[in-house]
C-alpha positions in Angstrom: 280.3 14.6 171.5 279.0 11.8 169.7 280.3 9.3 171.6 279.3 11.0 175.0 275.4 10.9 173.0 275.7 6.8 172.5 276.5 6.3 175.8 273.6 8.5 177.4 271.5 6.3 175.1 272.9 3.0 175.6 272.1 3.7 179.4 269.1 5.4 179.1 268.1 1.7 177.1 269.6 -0.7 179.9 267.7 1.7 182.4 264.5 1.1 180.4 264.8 -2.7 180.0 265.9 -2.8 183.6 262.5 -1.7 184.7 260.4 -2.9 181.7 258.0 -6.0 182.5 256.1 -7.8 179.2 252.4 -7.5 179.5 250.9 -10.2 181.6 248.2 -12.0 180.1 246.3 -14.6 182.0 245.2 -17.6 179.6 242.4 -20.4 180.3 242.2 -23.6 178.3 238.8 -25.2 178.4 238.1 -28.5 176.3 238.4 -32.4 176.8 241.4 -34.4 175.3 242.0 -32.2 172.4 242.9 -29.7 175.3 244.5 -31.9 177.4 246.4 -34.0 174.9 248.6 -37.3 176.4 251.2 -39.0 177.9 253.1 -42.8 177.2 255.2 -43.7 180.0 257.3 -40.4 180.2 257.0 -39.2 176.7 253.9 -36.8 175.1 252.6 -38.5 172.6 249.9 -35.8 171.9 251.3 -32.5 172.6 247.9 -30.5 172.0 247.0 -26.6 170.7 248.0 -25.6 174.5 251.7 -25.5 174.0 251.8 -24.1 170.3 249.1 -21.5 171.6 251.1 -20.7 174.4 254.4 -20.3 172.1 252.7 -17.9 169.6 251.9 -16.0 172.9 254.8 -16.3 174.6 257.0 -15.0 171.1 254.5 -12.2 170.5 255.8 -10.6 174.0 253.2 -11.4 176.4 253.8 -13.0 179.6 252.1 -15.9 179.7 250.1 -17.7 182.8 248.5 -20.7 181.9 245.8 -21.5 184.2 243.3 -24.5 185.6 242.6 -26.7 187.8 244.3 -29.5 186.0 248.3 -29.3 185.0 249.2 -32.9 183.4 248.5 -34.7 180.4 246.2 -37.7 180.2 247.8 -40.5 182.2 250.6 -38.7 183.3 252.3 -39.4 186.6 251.7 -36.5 189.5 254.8 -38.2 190.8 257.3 -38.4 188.3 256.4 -35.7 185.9 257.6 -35.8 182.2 259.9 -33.0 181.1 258.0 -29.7 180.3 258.9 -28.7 176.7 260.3 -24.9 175.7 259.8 -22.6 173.8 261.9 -23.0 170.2 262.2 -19.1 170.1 262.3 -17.8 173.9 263.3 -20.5 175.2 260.8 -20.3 177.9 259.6 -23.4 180.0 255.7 -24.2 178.6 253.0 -23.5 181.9 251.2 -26.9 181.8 247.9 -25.8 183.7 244.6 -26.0 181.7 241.0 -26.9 182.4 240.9 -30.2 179.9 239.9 -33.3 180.8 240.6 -36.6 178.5 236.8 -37.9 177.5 234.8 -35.5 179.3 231.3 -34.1 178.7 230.4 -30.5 178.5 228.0 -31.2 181.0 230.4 -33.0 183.7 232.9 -30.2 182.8 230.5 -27.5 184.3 228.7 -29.7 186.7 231.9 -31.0 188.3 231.8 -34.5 190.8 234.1 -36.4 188.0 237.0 -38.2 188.6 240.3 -37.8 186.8 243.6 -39.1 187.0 242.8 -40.2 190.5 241.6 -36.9 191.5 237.9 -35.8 192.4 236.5 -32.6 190.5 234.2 -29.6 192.0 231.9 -27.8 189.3 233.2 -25.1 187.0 232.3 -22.6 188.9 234.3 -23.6 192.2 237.3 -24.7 190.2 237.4 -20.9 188.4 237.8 -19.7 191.7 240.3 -21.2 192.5 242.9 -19.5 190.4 243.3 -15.9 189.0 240.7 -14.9 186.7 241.6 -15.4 183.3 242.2 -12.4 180.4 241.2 -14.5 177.7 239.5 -18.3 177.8 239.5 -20.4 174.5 236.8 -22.9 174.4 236.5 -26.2 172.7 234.6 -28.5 174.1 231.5 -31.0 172.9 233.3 -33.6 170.8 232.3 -36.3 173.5 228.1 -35.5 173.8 228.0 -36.9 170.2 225.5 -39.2 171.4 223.6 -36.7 174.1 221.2 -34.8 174.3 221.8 -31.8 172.1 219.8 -28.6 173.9 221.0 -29.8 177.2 224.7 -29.8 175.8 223.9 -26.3 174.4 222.5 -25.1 177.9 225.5 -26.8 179.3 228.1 -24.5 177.0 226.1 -21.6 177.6 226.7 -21.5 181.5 230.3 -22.2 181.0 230.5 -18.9 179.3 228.2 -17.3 181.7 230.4 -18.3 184.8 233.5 -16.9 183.1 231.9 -13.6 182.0 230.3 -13.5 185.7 234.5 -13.9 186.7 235.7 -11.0 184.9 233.5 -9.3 182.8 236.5 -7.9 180.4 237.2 -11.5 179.4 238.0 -12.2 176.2 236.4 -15.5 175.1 236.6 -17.5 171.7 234.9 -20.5 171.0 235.3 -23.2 168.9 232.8 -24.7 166.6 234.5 -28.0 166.5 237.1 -30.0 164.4 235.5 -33.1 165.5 232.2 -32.1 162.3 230.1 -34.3 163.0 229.0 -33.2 166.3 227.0 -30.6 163.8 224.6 -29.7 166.6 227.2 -28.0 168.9 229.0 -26.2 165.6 225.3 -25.2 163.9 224.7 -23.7 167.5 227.6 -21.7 168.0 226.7 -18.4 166.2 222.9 -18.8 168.2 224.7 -19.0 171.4 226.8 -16.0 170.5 224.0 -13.9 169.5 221.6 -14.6 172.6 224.5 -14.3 175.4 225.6 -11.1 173.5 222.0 -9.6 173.9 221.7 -10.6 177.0 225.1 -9.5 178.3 226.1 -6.2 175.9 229.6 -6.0 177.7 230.4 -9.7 176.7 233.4 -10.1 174.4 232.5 -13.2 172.8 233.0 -14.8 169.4 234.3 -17.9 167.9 236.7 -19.5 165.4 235.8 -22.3 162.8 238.4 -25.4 163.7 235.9 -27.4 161.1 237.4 -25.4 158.4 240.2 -26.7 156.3 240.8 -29.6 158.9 241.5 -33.3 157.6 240.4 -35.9 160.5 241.0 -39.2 158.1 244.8 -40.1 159.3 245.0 -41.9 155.8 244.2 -38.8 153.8 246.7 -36.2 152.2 247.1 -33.3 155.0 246.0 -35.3 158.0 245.2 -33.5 161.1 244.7 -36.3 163.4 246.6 -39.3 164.5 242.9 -41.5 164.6 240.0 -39.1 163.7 239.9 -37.4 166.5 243.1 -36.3 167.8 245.2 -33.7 166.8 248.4 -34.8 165.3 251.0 -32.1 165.3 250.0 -30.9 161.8 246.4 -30.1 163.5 247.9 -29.1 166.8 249.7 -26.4 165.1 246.4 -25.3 162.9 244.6 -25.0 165.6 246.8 -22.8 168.1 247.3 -20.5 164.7 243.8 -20.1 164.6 243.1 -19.5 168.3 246.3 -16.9 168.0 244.3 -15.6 165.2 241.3 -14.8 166.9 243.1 -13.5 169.5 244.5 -11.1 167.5 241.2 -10.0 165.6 239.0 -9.5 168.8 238.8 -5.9 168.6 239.1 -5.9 164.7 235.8 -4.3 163.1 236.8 -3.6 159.4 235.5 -6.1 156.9 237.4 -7.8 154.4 238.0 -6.6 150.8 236.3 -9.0 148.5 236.0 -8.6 144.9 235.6 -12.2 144.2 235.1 -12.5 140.5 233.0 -15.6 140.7 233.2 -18.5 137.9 230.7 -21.2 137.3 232.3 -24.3 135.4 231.6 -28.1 135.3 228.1 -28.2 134.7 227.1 -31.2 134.8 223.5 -33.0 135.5 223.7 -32.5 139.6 226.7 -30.7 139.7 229.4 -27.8 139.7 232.1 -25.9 140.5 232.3 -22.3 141.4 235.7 -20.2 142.0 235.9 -17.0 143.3 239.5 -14.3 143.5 240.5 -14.3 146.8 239.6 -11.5 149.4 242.4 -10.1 151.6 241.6 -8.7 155.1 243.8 -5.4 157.2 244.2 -9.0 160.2 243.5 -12.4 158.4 241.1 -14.1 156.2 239.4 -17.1 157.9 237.2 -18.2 155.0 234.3 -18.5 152.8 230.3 -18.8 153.2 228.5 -19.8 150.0 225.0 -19.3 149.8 222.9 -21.3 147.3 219.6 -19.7 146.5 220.0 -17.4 150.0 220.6 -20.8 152.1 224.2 -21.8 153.1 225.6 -24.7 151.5 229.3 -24.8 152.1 228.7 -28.3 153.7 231.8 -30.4 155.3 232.2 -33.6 154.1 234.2 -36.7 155.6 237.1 -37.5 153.9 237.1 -41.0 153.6 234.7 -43.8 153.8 230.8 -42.8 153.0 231.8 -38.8 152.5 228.6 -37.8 154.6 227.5 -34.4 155.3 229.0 -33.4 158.9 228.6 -29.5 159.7 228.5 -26.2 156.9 231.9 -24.9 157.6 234.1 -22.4 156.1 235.6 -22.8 152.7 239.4 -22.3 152.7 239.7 -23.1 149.4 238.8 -20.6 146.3 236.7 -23.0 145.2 233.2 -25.0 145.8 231.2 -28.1 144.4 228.0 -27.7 144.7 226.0 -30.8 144.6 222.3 -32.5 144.5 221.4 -29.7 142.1 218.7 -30.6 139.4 218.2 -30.6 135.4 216.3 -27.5 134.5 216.4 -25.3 137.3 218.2 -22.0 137.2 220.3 -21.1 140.7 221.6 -17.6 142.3 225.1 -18.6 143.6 226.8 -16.0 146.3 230.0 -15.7 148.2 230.7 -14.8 151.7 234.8 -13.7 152.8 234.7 -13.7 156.8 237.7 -12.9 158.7 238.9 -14.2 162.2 236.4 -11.3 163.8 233.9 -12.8 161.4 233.4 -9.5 159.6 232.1 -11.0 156.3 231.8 -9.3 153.2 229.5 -10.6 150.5 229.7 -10.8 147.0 227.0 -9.9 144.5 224.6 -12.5 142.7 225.7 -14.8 140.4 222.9 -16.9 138.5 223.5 -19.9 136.4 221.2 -22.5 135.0 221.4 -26.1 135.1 220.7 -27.2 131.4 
């Protein structure tokens, strides 16, 4: 009897498996090079998030289409293609196609009538139509208006996300604010953009992820992300698809994380401190820290080499914080933010030290 019951199971499984399909999930890639990512001769010498992104994916049992307008890597032949990697779990081949574009603006991403690789670009919102619409679109783009103007590169960002919510309104769509810091106008913007597309579209499923955070552009510092500030190495390729992967995962996450942070002040000095904190833990993921000085934001980015300028305020991975420029005398309320990857934050109380 036993035996007859495995066997009436073992088929009722092959039957099951026979007919079972993965859930399809249609992905869109929007950046510049740090999407796109490059090709020497007929090797990739910068891989980019896409294909780690897409392995998380593809090993969490989704089925995966990549789409775009655009399927190579930066200087890649159309001719004599380099060998798609696979998948070190699945074994499945990686689906190239993405919407990056090695150098290019946010506004000549949207506006289209570039030329790339030889081949002449329609705007956005031509080139979405021209493949399926996607299920989810992750967004990092700016890191080449640097030197443009700022509100027009915000108004540009803002109809990118308005053309893919006017594709398909159940999109799912995460946004970077940028591992490239000091573009600080495009990260400082982010949350702004959020807000005012989210009032003015109350179906949109919108948020973003902080690449800023934790990320080492010097290539000469300890836990370098990039091969030459910029450019993700595959230390940063890696952080960045698990944080895309993430946010992915938290989108529909609503419960706050549990923060009982226990903060210390030590270190005093004339101008200075250090504040630590327990960590908080989260029912998805912990993304980070806000600290608040006084009620303002302080949790400032700083290069990692050379002048150590201020760049963007940026999550704290860390369970700790320098504060800085403080002054002799003056007594200071310190507070501490945890935010997870649905940036659900949950704040800690007041903490006041003085500065003898």
């Amino acid at each position: 009897m036993q035996t007859i019951k495995k066997l009436v199971l073992l088929i009722s499984l092959a039957i099951f498996f026979s007919f079972y399909q993965p859930p399809t999930l249609k992905v869109l890639c929007i950046g510049d090079s740090i999407t796109q990512g490059k090709v020497i001769g007929d090797s990739i010498s910068e891989l980019s998030y896409r294909f780690w992104l897409w392995e998380k994916l593809d090993s969490a049992g989704y089925q995966i289409d990549m789409l775009g307008s655009n399927s190579i890597w930066f200087k890649e032949s159309r001719t004599q293609r380099v060998t798609l990697p696979v998948s070190h779990y699945t074994g499945h081949v990686f689906d190239p196609d993405h919407e990056g574009f090695y150098g290019i603006k946010t506004g000549e991403s949207l506006l289209g009538g570039f030329t790339h690789d030889s081949v002449k670009y329609e705007s956005f919102q031509n080139r979405l139509l021209s493949f399926d619409a996607p299920d989810v679109t992750f967004i990092h783009i700016g890191s080449n208006d640097v030197k443009g103007d700022s509100l027009q590169t915000i108004n540009y960002l803002k109809h990118i996300i308005e053309e893919l919510h006017a594709r398909n309104a159940a999109m799912k769509i995460i946004v970077a604010k940028l591992n490239t810091p000091w573009v600080s106008f495009v990260n400082h913007a982010i949350e702004p953009i959020i807000a005012e597309l989210k009032l003015k579209y109350p179906a949109l499923q919108l948020t973003y992820v902080d690449m800023a955070s934790g990320w080492v552009n010097c290539p000469e510092a300890p836990g370098a992300c990039t091969f030459d500030w910029a450019h993700p190495n595959t230390r940063g390729q890696k952080m960045m698809a698990d944080k895309w992967f993430k946010a992915f995962n938290s989108t529909n996450d609503k419960e706050k994380p549990r923060f009982n942070p226990n903060i210390k002040v030590s270190a005093i000095t004339d101008n200075t401190t250090t504040i630590s904190w327990t960590a908080a833990t989260d029912n998805k993921y912990v993304q980070g820290y806000n600290i608040f000085l006084n009620g303002m934001p302080v949790n400032w980015r700083y290069s990692e080499c050379g002048n150590h300028d201020r760049q963007c305020i940026s999550l704290v991975s860390d369970k700790s914080y320098t504060l800085t420029r403080l002054q002799k005398g003056k007594e200071y309320t310190v507070s501490v933010d945890a935010v997870d990857y649905a940036n659900n934050s949950t704040a800690s109380t007041d903490i006041k030290f003085f500065i003898p």
